[in-house]
N, C-alpha and C positions, 0 to 999 in steps of 0.2 A: 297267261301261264307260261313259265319258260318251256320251249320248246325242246331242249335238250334233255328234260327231262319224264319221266313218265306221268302220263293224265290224273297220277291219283296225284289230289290236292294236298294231302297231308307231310307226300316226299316232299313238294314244294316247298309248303311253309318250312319245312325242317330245313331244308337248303339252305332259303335266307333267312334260317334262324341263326345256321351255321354262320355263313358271312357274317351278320352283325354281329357277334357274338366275338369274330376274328379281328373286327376293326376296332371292338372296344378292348380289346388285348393288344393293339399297339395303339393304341391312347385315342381314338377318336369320338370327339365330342357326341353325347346323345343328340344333342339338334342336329347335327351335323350327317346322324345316320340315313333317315331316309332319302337325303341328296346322292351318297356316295351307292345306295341300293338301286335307285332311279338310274344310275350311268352305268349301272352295272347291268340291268335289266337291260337298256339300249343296248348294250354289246351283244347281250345273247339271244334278242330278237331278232339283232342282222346277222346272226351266225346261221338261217337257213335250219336248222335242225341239227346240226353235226354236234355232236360231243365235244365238250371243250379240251378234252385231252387228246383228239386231234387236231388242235389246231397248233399252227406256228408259228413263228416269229412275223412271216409277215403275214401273215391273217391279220394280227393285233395291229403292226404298223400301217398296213394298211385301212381298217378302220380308225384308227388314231387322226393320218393326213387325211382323210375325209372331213373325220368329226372338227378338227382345225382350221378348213374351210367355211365355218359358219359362222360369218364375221361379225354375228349379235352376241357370240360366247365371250363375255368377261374372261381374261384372264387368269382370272382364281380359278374361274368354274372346268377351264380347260384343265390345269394343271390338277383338280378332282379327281377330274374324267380318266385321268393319265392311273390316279392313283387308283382311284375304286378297280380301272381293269387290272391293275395289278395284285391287288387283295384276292380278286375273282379266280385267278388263277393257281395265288396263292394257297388258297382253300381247297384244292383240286388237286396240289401237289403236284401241278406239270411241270416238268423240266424246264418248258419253254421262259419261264420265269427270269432265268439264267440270261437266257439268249436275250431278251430285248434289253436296249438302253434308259433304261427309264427315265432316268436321269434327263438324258437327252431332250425327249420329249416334254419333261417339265421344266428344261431352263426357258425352251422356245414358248412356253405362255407369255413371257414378259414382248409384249412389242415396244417399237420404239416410238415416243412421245417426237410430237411438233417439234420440239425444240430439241432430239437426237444430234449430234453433230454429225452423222451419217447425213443424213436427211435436211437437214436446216440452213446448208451452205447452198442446197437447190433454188431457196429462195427468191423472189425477183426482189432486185434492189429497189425500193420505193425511188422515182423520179421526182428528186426536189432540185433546188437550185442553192449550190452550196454556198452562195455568194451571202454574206453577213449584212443582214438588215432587211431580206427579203421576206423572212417573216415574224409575225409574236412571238416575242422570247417566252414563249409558253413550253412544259415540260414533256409533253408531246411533239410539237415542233421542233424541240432540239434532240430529242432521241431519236427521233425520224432520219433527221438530218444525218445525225452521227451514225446510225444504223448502214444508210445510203452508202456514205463515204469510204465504210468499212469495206463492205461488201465490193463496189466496187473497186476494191484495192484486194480484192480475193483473201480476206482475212480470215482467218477459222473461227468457226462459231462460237469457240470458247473464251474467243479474245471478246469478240462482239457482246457477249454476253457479259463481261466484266469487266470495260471500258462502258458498259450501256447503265451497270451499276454505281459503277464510279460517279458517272456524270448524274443521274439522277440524284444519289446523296449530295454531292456540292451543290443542284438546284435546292435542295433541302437546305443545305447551310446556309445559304446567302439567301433565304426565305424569301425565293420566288421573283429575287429579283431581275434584273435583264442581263445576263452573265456577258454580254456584247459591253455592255458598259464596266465590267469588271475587268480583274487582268493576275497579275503576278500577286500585289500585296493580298486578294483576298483566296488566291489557289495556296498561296506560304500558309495564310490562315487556316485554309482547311488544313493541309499537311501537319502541320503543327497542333493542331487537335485530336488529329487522330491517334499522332504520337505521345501527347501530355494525357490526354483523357481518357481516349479510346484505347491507349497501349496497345496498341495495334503491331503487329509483329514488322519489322524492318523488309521482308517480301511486298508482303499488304501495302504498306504504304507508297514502296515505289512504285507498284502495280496503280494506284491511286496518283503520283506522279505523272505515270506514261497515259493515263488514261488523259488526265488534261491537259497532257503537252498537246498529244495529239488533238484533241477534242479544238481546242484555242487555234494551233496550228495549221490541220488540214481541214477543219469541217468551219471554223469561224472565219479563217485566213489573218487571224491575230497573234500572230506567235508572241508567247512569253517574254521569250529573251530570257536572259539571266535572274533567276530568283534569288541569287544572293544565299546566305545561311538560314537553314532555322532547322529547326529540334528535327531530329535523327530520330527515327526506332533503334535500337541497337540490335544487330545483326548476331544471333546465335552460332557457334562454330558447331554443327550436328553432323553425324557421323552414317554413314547408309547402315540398316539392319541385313546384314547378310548372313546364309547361313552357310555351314559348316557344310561337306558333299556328304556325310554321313545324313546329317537333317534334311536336305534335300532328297537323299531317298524315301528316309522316313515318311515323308511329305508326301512324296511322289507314292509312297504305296497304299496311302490310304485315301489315295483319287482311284474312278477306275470310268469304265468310258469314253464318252467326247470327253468331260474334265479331265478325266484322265491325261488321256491325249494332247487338249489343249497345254494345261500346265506343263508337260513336259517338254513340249515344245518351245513354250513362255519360255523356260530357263535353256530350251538347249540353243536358241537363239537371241536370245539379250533382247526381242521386240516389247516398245512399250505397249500395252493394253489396247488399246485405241489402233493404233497398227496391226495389231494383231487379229482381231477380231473382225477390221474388214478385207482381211487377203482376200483374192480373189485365186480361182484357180490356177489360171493362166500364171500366176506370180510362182508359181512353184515348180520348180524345172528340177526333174528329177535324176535328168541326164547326167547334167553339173551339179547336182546336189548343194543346190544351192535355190534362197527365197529372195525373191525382190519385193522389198517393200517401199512402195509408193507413196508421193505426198504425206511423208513423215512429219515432225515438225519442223517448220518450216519451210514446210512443202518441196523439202528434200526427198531423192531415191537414194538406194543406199543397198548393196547387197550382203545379207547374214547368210552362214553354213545353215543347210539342210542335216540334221542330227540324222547317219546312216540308221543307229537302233531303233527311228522311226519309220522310217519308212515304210516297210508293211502294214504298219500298222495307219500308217496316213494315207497308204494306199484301198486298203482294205474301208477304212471310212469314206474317202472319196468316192468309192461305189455306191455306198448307201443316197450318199447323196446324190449320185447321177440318176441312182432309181426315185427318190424323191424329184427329181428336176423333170424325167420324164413324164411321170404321173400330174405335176402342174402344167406341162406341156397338153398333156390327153386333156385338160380341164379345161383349157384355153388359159391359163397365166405361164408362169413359167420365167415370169420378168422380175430382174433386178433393177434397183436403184443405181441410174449412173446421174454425172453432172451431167446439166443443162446443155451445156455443149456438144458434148460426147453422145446424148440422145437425138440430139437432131442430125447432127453429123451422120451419126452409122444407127437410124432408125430399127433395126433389128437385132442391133449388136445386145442390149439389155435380156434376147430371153437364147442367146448363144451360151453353152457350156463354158466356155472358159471366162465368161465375165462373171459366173456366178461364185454366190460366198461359198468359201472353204468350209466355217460353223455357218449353216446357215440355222436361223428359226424354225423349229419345229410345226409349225402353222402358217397358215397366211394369214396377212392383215392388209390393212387399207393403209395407206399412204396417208397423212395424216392432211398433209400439203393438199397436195394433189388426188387424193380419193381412188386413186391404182392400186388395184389387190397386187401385193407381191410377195416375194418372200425375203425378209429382211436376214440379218446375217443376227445371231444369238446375241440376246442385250451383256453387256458384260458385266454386269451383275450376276447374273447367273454363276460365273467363274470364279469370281471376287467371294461371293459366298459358301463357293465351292472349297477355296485354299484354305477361308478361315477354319470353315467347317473342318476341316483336313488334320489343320495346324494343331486344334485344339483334340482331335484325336492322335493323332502323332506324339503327342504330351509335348510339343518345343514351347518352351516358355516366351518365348522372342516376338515381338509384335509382325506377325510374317502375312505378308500380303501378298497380290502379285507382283510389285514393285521389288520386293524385295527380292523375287525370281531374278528378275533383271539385274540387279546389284549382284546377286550370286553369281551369275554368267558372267558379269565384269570382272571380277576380284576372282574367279576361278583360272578364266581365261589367264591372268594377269599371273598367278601363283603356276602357271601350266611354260611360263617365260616368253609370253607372247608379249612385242614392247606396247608401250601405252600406244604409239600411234596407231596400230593398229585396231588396240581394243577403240581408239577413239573412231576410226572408220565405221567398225560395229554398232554402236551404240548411237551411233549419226549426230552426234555432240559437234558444235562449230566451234568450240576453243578446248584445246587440252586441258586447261587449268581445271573445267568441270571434269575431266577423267580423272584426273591427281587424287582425287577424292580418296577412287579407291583402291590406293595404297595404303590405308592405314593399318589394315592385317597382313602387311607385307613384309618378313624379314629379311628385307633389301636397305641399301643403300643407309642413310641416317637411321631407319628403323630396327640396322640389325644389332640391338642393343642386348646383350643379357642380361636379366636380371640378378643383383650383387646376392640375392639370397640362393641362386645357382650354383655360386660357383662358393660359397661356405662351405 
């Protein structure tokens, strides 16, 4: 019997007559009720007796980072748990409702999979001998190899990951043949299939290109050579989706939170996704107002403006999170993900404040690798679903993603009369010619053209 309330049985049942009653009024499922009743009852068994309209913001948060530590909870069930205490509340009509981040705490259900690119460059490179003929040109054997070679050349997971794909489909083309006894005439053949058949996009295919230059080149030690002509994708001239700074408020006002936060950031800094998400603290110097982001692409550094109308507000979240940091501390975790090196080196540096993530996951999980409870930094999906979610309340018709943050920040900066090279430093671009891009909503130079129905 909940304890919060009086011994007669009958307020009870009316209680969670109420709740259910609340959850089927914003749409949830009848099976789905006595789950979201069960988390709800957890919470007001560990409330000790107190009233639920004394409680606070971190009464909840703190049973939340508890309940997050029990690392048999699926992911869905967490993000329940997040929701039912918030219905609990709801029905209670506390303020406190207001005050926690919810949101927050349900993007961190999502942990990060094996094959994270956070996580997955930790990897030990399998120890093979890249020397050509050492073993069966079996399609294990060569993925192995190729895996090896990559990693040892410190390549990012995402390459690895689509050079591993590449190469497995041309063992498919060449049905299993010994790709050591192959060469240029049957890599043209593939290229050229995937172009005539596959219509395969003009990126695709050169990605399928560099996958077996390299493949032949550094893991076989058979270089191609010159492949001569053959069939082209044709390359689309596409144009970045960016939005107008009116749309970008728009956007921006129907985030609120970490998303909040984070998206505003995404656009007041031009970082790609992926960057962004694993900042760590230390990167954010608040003196110089200014972020350093690390091992970009191309395992570039590179420094963006710190947006001043953040600040507060990035400050004020960094608190939450140093009081989450210390609470994994009292637990015994407290540890980040760093590279392989950087953890032997400075064995203590992973559960020190300033290597921890900026969004960090609202829970802990295990290392998927390595089996280390830690606390991973917010999967970014969480955000990506957040702008859509956003975009489609905001009414903008425009296919607007996080990417398209970053293209705004480009083309904003650029209409604000900062020169391209600059924005090219920004955007950690290695050739101007990808900044050129975007100039196209620019009425500069060749584009400051009127239109002849203007000037009628």
């Amino acid at each position: 019997m909940p304890s919060f309330l009086s011994n007669n049985s009958a307020a009870v049942a009316r209680f969670w007559l109420n709740y259910r009653n609340l959850l089927q009024k914003y749409g949830i499922k009848e099976s789905m009720l006595k789950w979201y009743v069960r988390h709800a009852e957890a919470y007001v068994s560990a409330s000790a007796g107190r009233k639920l309209a004394t409680h606070t913001a971190r009464d909840i948060e703190a049973w939340l980072g508890e309940h997050g530590r029990i690392g048999r909870m699926p992911a869905w069930q967490f993000a329940q748990a997040v929701d039912a205490v918030r219905y609990l509340f709801m029905l209670v009509h506390s303020p406190v409702v207001d005050t926690v981040d919810w949101k927050f705490w349900c993007a961190g259900a999502t942990t990060l999979p094996s094959g994270h690119p956070t996580i997955a460059r930790s990897a030990t490179p399998p120890f093979v001998s890249v020397a050509s003929g050492k073993e069966p040109a079996t399609a294990p054997a060569m993925t192995t190899r190729l895996i090896a070679v990559i990693r040892q050349r410190n390549y990012s997971i995402r390459t690895e990951e689509a050079y591993r794909g590449w190469l497995e489909r041309f063992l498919r083309f060449i049905k299993g043949a010994d790709p050591c006894t192959m060469g240029a005439p049957e890599v043209k053949a593939f290229l050229q299939a995937l172009a005539v058949e596959g219509r395969v996009a003009a990126s695709t295919q050169n990605q399928a290109l560099n996958a077996l230059v390299f493949f032949y080149d550094k893991v076989l030690e058979q270089p191609l050579g010159d492949l001569g002509s053959f069939a082209r994708a044709k390359r689309p001239h596409r144009l970045p989706v960016v939005l107008s700074r009116n749309e970008v408020v728009r956007l921006l006002d129907c985030l609120e939170g970490v998303h909040g936060t984070m998206a505003a950031l995404l656009y007041g800094t031009g970082m790609r996704l992926m960057e962004y998400v694993r900042l760590r603290v230390k990167d954010i110097d608040f003196g110089y107002g200014q972020i350093m982001v690390r091992d970009g692409k191309g395992q570039k550094n590179r420094v963006v403006p710190l947006p001043t109308r953040l600040v507060e507000s990035l400050r004020e979240h960094l608190e939450k999170v140093r009081m989450l940091h210390r609470e994994d501390l009292a637990h015994g975790a407290g540890a980040v993900f760093l590279p392989d090196a950087l953890e032997r080196k400075y064995p203590n540096a992973a559960r020190e404040w300033g290597w921890q993530y900026v969004f960090p996951s609202s829970r802990l999980s295990a290392d998927p690798r390595s089996g280390t409870v830690r606390r991973h930094h917010l999967h970014e999906s969480s955000l990506q679903k957040a702008v859509g979610s956003a975009a489609r309340a905001a009414g903008l018709d425009k296919q607007v993603s996080c990417h398209a943050l970053r293209h705004s920040f480009a083309t904003h900066v650029l209409e604000s009369g900062y020169d391209i090279r600059t924005v090219q430093e920004l955007l950690g671009h290695a050739d101007v010619a990808t900044t050129m891009i975007y100039t196209h909503v620019l009425n500069k130079g060749g584009l400051a053209v009127v239109s002849p129905l203007d000037r009628v």
